[in-house]
Chimera marker file (.cmm) of the C-alpha trace (Angstrom):
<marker_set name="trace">
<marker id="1" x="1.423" y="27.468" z="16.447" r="1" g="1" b="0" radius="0.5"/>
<marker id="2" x="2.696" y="26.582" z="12.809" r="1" g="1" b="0" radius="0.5"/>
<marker id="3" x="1.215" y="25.826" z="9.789" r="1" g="1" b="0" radius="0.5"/>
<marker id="4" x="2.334" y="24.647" z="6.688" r="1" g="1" b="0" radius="0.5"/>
<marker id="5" x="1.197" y="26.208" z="4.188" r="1" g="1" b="0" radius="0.5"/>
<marker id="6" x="-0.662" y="25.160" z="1.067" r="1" g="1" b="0" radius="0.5"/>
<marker id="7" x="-1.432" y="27.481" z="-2.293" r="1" g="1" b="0" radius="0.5"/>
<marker id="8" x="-4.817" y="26.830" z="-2.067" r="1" g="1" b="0" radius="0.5"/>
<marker id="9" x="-7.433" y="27.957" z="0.318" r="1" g="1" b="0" radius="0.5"/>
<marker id="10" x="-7.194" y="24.894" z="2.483" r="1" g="1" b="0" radius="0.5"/>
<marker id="11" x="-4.774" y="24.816" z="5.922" r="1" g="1" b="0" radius="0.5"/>
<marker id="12" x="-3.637" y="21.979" z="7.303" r="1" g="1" b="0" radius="0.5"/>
<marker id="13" x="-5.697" y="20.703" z="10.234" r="1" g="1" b="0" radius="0.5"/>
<marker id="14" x="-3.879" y="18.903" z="13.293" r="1" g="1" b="0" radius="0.5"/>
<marker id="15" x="-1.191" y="16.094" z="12.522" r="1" g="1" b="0" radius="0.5"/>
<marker id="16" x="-0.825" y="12.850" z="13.785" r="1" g="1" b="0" radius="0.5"/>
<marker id="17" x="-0.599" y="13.189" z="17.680" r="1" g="1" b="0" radius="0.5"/>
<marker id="18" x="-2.845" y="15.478" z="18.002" r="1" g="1" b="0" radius="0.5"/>
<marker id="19" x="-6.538" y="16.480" z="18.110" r="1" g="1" b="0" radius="0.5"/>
<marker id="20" x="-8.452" y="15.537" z="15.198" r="1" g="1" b="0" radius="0.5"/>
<marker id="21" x="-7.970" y="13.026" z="11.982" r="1" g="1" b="0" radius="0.5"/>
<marker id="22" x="-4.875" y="12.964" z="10.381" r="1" g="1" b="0" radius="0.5"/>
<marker id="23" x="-4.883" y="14.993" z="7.157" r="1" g="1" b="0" radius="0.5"/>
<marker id="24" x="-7.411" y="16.964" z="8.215" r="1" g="1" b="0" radius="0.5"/>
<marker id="25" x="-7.655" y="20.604" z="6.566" r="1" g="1" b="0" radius="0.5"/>
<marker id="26" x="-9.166" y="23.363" z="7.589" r="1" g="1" b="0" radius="0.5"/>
<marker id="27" x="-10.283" y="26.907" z="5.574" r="1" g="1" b="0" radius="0.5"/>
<marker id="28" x="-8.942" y="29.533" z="5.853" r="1" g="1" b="0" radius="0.5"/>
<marker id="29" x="-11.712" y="31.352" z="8.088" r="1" g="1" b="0" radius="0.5"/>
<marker id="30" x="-11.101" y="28.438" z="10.402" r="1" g="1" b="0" radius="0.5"/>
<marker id="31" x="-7.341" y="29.149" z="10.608" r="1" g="1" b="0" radius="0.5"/>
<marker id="32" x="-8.357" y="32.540" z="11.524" r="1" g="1" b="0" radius="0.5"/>
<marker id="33" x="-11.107" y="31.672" z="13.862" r="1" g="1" b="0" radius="0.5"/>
<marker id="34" x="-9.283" y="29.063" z="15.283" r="1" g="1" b="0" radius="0.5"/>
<marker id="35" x="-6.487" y="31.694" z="16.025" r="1" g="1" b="0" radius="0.5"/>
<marker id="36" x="-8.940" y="34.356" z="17.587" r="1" g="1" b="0" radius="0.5"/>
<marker id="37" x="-10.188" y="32.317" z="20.117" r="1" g="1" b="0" radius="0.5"/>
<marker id="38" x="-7.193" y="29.890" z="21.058" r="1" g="1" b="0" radius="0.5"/>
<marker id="39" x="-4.535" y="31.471" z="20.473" r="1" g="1" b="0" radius="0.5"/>
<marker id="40" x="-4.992" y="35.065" z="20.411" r="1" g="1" b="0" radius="0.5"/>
<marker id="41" x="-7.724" y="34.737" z="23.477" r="1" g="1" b="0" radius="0.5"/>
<marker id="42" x="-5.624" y="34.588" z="26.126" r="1" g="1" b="0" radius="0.5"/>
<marker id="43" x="-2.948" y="37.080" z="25.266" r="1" g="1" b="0" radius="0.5"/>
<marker id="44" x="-4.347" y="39.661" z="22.833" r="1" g="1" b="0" radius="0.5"/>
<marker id="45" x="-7.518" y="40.514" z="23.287" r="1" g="1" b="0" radius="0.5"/>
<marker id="46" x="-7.412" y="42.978" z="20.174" r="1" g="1" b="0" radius="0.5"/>
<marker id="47" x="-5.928" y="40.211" z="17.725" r="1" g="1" b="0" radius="0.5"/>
<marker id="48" x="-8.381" y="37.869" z="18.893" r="1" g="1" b="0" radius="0.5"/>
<marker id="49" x="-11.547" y="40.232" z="17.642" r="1" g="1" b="0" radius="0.5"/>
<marker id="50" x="-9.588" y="41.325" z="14.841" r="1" g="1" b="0" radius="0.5"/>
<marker id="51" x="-9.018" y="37.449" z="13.899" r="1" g="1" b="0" radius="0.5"/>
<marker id="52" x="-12.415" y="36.384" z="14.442" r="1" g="1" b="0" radius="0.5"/>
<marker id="53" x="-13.721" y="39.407" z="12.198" r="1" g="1" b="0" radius="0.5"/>
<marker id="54" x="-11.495" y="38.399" z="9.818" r="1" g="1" b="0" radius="0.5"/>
<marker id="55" x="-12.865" y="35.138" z="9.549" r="1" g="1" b="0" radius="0.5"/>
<marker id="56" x="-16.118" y="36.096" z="9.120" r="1" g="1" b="0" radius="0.5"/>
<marker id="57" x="-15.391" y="38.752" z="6.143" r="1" g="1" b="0" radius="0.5"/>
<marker id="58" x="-15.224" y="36.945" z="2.479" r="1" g="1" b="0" radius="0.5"/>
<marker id="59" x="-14.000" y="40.261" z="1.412" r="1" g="1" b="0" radius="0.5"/>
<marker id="60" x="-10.766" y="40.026" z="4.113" r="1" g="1" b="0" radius="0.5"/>
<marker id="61" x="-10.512" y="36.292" z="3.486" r="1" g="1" b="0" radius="0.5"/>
<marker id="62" x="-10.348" y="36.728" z="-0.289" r="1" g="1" b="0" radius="0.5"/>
<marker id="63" x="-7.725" y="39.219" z="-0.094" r="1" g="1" b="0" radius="0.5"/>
<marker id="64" x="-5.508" y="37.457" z="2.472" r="1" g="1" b="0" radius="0.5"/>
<marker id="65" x="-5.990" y="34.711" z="-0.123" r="1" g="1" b="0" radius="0.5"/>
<marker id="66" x="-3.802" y="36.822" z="-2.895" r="1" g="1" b="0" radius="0.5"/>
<marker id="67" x="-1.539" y="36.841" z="-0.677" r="1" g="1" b="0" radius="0.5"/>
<marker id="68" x="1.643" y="34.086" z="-1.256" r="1" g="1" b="0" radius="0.5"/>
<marker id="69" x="0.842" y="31.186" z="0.883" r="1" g="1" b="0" radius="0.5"/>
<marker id="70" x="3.647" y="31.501" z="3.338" r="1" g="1" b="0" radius="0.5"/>
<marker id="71" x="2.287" y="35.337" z="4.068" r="1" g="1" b="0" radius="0.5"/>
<marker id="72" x="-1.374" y="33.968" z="4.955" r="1" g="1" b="0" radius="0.5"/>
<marker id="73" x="-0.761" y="33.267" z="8.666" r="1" g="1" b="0" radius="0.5"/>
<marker id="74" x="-2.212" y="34.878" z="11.032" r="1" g="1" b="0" radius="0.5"/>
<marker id="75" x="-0.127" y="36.596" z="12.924" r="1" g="1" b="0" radius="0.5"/>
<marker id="76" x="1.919" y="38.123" z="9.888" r="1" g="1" b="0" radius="0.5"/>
<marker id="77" x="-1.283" y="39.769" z="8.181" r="1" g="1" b="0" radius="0.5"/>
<marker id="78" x="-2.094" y="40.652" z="11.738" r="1" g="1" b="0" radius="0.5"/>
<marker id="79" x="1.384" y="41.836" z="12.303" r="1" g="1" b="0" radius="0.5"/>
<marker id="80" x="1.024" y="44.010" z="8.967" r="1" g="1" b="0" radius="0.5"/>
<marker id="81" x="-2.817" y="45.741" z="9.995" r="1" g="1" b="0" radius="0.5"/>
<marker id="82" x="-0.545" y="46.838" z="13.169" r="1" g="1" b="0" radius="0.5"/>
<marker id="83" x="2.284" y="48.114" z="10.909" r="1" g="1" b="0" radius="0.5"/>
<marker id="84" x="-0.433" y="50.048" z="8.761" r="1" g="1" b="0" radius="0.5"/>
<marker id="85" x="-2.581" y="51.504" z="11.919" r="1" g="1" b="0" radius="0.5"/>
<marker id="86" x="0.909" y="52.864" z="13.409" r="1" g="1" b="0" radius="0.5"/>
<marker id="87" x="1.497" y="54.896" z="9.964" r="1" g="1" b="0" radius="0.5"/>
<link id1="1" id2="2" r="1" g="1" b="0" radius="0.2"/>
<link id1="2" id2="3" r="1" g="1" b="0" radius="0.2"/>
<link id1="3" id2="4" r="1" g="1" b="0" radius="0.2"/>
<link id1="4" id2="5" r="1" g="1" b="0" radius="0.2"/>
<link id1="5" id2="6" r="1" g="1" b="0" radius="0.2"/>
<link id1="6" id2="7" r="1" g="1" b="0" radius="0.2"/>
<link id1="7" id2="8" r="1" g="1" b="0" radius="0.2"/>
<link id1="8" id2="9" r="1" g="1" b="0" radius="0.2"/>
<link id1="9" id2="10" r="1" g="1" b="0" radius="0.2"/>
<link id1="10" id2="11" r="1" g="1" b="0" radius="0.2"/>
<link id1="11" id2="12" r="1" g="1" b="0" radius="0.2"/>
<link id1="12" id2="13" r="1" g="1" b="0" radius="0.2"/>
<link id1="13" id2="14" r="1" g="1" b="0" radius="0.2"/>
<link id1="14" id2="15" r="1" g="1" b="0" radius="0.2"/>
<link id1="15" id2="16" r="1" g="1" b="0" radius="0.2"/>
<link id1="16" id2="17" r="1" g="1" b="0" radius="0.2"/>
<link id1="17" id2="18" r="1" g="1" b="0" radius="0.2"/>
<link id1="18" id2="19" r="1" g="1" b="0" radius="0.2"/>
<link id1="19" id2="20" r="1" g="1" b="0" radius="0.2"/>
<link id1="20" id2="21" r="1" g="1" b="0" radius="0.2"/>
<link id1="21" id2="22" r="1" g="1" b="0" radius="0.2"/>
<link id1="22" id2="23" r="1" g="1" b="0" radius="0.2"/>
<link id1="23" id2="24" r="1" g="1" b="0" radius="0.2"/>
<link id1="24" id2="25" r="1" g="1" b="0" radius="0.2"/>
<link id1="25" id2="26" r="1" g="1" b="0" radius="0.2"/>
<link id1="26" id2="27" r="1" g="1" b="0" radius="0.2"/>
<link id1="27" id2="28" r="1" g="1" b="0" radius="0.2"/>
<link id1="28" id2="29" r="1" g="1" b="0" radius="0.2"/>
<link id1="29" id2="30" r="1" g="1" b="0" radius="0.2"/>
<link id1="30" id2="31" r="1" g="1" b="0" radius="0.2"/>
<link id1="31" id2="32" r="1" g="1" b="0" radius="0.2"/>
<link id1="32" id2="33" r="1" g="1" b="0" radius="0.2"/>
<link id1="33" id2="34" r="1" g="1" b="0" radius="0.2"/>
<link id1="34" id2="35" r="1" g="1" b="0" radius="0.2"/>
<link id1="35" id2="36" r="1" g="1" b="0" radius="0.2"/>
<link id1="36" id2="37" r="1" g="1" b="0" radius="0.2"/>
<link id1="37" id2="38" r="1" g="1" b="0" radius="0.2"/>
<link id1="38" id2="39" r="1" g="1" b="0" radius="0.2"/>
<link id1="39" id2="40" r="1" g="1" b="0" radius="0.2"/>
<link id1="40" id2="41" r="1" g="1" b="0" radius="0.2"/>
<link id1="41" id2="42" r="1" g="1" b="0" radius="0.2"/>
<link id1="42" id2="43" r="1" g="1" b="0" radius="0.2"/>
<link id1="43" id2="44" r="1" g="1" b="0" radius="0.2"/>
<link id1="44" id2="45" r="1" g="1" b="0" radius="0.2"/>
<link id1="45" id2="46" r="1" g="1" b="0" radius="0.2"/>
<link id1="46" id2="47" r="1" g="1" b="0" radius="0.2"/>
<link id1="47" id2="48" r="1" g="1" b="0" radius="0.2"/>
<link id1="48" id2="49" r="1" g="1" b="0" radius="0.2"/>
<link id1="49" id2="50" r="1" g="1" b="0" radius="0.2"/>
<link id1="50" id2="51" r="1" g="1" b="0" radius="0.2"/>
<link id1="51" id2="52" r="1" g="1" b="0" radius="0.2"/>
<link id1="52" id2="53" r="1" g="1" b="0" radius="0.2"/>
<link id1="53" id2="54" r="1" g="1" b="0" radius="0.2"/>
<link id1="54" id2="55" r="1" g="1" b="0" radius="0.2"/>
<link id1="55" id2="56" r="1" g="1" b="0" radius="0.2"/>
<link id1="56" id2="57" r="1" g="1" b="0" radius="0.2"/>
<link id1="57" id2="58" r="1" g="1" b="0" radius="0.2"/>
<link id1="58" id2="59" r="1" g="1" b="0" radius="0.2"/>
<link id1="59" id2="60" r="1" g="1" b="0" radius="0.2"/>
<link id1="60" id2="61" r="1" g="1" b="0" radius="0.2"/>
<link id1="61" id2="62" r="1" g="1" b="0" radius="0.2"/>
<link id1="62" id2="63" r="1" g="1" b="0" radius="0.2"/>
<link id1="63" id2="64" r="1" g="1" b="0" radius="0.2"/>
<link id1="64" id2="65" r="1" g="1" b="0" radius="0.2"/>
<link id1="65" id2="66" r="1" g="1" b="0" radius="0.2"/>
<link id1="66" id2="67" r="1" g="1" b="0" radius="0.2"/>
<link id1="67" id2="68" r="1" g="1" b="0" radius="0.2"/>
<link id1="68" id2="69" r="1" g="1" b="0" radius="0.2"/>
<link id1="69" id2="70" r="1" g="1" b="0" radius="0.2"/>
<link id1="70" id2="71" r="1" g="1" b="0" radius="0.2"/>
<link id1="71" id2="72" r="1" g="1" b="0" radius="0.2"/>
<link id1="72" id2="73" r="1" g="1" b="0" radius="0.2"/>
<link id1="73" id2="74" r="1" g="1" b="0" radius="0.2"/>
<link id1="74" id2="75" r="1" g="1" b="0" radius="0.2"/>
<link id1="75" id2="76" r="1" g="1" b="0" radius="0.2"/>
<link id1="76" id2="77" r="1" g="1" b="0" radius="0.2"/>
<link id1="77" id2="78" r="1" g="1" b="0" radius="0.2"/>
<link id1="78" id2="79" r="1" g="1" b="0" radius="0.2"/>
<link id1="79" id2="80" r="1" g="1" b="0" radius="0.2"/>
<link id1="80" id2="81" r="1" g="1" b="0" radius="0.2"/>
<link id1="81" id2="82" r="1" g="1" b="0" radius="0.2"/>
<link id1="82" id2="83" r="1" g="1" b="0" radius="0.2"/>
<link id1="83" id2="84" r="1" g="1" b="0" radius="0.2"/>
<link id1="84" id2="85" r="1" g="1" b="0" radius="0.2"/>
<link id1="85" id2="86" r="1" g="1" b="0" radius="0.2"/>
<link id1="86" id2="87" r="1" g="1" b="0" radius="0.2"/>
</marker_set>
């Protein structure tokens, strides 16, 4: 899944064509719960918990929010918690 990503806090929701109104955004935490348990669920069973708990942590949210926009998906800060566990 892609997203486009915005400066603020706000992700873009589904486009035109699919599920949901057109220009619909989405927060952050939903971006990240939203990738726990549809994307992730299926094949990663660790990045789906670690997804969901990062939706729920205003402390993980905020700091994933300093991060440049195009650096906020999930699977790159995901991507980089693996990096840092295998050091």
């Amino acid at each position: 899944m892609s997203f486009q990503w915005l400066e603020s806090s706000s992700m873009p929701g589904p486009t035109a064509g699919s599920a949901g109104p057109v220009g619909w955004t989405r927060t952050l935490a939903q971006v990240y719960r939203h990738f726990g348990e549809v994307d992730a669920a299926e094949t990663s069973p660790l990045y789906e918990r670690v997804a969901v708990a990062l939706s729920e942590s205003g402390e993980a949210l905020r700091a994933i929010e300093a991060a440049p926009a195009r650096k906020r998906h999930p699977t790159v800060i995901l991507a980089a918690l693996h990096d840092l566990a295998l050091a």
